[in-house]
C-alpha positions as CSV (number, residue, x, y, z in Angstrom):
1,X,6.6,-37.7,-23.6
2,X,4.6,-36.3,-26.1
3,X,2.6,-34.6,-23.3
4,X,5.4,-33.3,-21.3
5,X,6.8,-31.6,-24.4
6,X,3.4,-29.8,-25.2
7,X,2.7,-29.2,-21.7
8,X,6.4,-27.5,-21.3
9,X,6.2,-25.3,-24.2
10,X,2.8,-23.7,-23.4
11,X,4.1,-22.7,-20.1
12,X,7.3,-21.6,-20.9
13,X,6.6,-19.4,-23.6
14,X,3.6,-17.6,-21.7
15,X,5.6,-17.7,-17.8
16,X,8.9,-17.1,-19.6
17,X,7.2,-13.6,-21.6
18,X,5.5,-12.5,-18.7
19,X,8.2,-12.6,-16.8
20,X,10.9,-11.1,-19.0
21,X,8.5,-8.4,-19.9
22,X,7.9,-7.9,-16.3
23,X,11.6,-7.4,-15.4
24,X,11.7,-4.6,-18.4
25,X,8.4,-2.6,-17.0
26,X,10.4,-2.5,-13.9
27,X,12.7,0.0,-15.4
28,X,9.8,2.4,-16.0
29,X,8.7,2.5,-12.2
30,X,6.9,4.1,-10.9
31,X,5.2,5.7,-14.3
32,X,4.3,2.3,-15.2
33,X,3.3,-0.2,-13.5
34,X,5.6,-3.0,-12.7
35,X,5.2,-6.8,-12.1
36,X,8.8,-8.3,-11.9
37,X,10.9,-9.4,-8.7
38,X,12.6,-6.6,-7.3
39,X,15.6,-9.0,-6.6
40,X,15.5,-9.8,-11.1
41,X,16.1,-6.1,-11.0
42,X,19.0,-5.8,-8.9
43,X,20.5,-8.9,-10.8
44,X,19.9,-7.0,-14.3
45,X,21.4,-4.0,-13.3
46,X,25.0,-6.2,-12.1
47,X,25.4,-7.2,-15.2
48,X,25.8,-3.7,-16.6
49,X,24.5,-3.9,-19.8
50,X,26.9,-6.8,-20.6
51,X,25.9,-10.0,-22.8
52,X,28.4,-12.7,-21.9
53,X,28.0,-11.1,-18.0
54,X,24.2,-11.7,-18.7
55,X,24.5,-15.1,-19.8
56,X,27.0,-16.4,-17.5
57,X,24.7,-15.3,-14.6
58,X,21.7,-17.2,-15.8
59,X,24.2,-20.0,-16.9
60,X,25.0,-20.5,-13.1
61,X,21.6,-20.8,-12.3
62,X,20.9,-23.3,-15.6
63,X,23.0,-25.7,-13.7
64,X,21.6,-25.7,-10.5
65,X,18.2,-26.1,-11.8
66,X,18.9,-29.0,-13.9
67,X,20.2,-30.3,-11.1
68,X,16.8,-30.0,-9.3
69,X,14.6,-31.0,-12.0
70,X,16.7,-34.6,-12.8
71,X,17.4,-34.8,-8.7
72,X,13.7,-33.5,-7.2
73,X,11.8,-33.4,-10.5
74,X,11.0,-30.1,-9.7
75,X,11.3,-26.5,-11.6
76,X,13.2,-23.9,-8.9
77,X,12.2,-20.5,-8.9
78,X,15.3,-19.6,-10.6
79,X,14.5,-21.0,-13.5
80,X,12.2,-17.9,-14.5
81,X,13.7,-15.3,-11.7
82,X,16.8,-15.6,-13.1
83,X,17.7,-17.7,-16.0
84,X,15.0,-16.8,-18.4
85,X,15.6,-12.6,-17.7
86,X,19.1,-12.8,-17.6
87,X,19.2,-15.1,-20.9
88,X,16.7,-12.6,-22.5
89,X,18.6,-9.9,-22.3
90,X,21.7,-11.5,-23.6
91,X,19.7,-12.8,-26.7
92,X,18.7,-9.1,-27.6
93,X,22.4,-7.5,-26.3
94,X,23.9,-9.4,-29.0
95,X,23.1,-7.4,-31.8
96,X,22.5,-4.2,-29.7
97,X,24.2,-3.9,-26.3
98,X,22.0,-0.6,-25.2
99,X,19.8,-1.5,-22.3
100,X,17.3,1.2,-23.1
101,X,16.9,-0.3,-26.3
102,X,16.7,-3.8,-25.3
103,X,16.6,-4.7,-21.5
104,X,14.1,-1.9,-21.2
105,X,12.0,-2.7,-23.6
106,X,9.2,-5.0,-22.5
107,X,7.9,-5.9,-26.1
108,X,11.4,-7.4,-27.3
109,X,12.3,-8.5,-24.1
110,X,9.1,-10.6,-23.9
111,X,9.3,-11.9,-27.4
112,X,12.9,-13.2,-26.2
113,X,11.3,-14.4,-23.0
114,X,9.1,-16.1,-24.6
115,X,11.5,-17.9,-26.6
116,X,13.7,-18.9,-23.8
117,X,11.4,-19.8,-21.6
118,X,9.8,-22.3,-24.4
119,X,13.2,-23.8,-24.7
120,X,14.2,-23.9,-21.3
121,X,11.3,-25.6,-19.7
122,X,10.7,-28.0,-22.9
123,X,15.2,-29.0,-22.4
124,X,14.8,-29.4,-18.4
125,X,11.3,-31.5,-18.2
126,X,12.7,-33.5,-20.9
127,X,15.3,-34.5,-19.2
128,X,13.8,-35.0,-16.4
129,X,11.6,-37.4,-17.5
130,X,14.6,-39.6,-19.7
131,X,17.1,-39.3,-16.5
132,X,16.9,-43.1,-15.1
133,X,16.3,-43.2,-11.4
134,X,19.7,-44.5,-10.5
135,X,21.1,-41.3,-12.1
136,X,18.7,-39.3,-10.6
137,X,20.1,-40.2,-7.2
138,X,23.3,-39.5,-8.2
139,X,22.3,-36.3,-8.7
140,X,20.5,-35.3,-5.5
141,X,23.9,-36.7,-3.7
142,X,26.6,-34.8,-5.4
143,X,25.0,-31.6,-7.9
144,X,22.7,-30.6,-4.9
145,X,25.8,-29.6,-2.5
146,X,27.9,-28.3,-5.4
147,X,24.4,-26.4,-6.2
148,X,25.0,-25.3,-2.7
149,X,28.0,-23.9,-3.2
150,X,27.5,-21.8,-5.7
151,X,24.7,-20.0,-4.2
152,X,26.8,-19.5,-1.0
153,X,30.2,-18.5,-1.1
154,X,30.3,-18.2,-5.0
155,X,27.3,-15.8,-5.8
156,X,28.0,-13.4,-2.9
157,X,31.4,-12.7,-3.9
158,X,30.6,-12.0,-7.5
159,X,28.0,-9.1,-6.5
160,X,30.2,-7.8,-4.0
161,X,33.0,-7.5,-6.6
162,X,30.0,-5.7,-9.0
163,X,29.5,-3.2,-6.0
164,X,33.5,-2.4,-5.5
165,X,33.4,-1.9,-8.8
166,X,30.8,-0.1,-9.3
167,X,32.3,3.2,-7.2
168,X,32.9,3.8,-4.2
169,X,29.3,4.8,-2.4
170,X,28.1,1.4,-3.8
171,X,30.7,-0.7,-3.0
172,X,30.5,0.8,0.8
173,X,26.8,0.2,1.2
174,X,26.6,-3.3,-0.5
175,X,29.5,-4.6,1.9
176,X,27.6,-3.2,4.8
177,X,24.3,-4.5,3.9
178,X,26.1,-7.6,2.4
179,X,27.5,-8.4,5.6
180,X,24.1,-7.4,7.6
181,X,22.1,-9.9,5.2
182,X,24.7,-12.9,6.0
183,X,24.5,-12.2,9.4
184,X,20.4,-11.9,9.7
185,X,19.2,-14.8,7.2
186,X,22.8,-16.3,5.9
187,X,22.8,-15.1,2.4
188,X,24.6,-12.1,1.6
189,X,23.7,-11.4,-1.8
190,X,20.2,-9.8,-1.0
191,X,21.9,-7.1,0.9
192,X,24.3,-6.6,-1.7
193,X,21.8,-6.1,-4.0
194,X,19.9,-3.3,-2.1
195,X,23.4,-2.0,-1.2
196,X,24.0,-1.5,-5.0
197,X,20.5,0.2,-5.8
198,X,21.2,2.6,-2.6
199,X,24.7,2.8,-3.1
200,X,24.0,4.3,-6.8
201,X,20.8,6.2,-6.0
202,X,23.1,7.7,-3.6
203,X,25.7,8.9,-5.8
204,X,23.4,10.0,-8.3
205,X,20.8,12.1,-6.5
206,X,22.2,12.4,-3.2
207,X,21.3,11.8,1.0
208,X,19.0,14.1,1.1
209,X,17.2,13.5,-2.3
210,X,13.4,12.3,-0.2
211,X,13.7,8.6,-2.9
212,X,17.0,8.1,-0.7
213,X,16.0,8.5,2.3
214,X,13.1,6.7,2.2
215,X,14.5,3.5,0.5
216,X,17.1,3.7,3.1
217,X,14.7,3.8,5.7
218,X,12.5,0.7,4.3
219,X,15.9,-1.1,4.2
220,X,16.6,-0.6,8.0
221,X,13.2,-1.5,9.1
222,X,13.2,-4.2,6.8
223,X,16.6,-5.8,8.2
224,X,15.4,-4.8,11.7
225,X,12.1,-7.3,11.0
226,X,13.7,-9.9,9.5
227,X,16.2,-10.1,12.6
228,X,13.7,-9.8,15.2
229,X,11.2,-12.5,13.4
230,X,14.7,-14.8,13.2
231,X,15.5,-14.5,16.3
232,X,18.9,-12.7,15.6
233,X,18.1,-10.3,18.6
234,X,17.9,-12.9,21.1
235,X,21.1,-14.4,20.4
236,X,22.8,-12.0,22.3
């Protein structure tokens, strides 16, 4: 146990700041370089600079991953994807609830990932490990489908409702790109997400700004892709 705990703690804290400071480089593309997820990024951003919004997200995803580690004995990608960022930034938003003081900044928000991720990995090995067997079944039969559905219907609908909300340009092209992504790989909240960041780049600089139109045109190629290495083309 002793092991585990040791073991846990060295790779949270150094995954766990990596990533987090990661996440905050991203917001300094492309004058710095970046290193996070470019799905972590869209997930920041829906939160909107909100604490509670932060921590609920990663809260979700704390759920399902225990789930996995007592059920599988396995860490999902979530756990440092989205739990440890999203939980990171709601540890420094507390105090200060300006993203370009906190969220941004990839010193504090790797000292706070750091910390979480220590925690985090240390909590959900641990229990792992003391779950009996019996239990552990349990788990696999009845947290993994409720797991299930809150990755899909749950999770879509919340960033679909951050895109309405978010104005009108945004909420057009995440329900279009939303509805694109269900239809192509059966999770809509991808397409959401680059619905948002195009949705908002949109508004900002406009269709003919040259970031626009290319990020537009990466997202139609990507989809097309996708579909055609699916086989969504030959279902017709």
């Amino acid at each position: 146990m002793l092991e585990i705990i040791i073991y846990s703690a060295i790779i949270g804290i150094i995954g766990g700041g990596c990533i987090a400071a990661g996440a905050a480089r991203m917001f300094h593309a492309p004058e710095i370089q970046a290193m996070g997820a470019f799905r972590t990024l869209g997930e920041l951003n829906a939160c909107n600079g909100d604490p509670i919004a932060h921590f609920s997200f990663g809260l979700g995803f704390f759920f399902s991953s225990a789930a996995s580690a007592v059920a599988a004995g396995a860490l999902t990608q979530d756990v440092m994807h989205r739990i440890v960022p999203n939980w990171s930034a709601a540890a420094l938003m507390v105090k200060n609830n300006k993203p370009e003081e906190t969220l941004h900044n990839p010193r504090k928000m790797m000292c706070a990932g750091a910390v979480v991720g220590g925690v985090l990995l240390v909590f959900l090995n641990t229990m792992a490990r003391i779950i009996p067997e019996k239990l552990s079944l349990i788990a696999a039969e009845v947290l993994t489908p409720a797991t299930s559905w809150l990755i899909n219907p749950v999770m879509p609908a919340i960033f679909w409702l951050a895109a309405l909300d978010a104005g009108k340009q945004t909420g057009m092209w995440g329900t279009i790109l939303g509805g694109v992504s269900a239809l192509v790989s059966g999770n809509a909240v991808p397409g959401i997400v680059l619905g948002i960041l195009i949705g908002k780049s949109a508004e900002e600089n406009g269709y003919k700004n040259k970031i626009v139109q290319i990020l537009i045109a990466i997202v139609v190629v990507m989809f097309l892709v996708i579909a055609y290495f699916r086989g969504f083309f030959g279902q017709f």
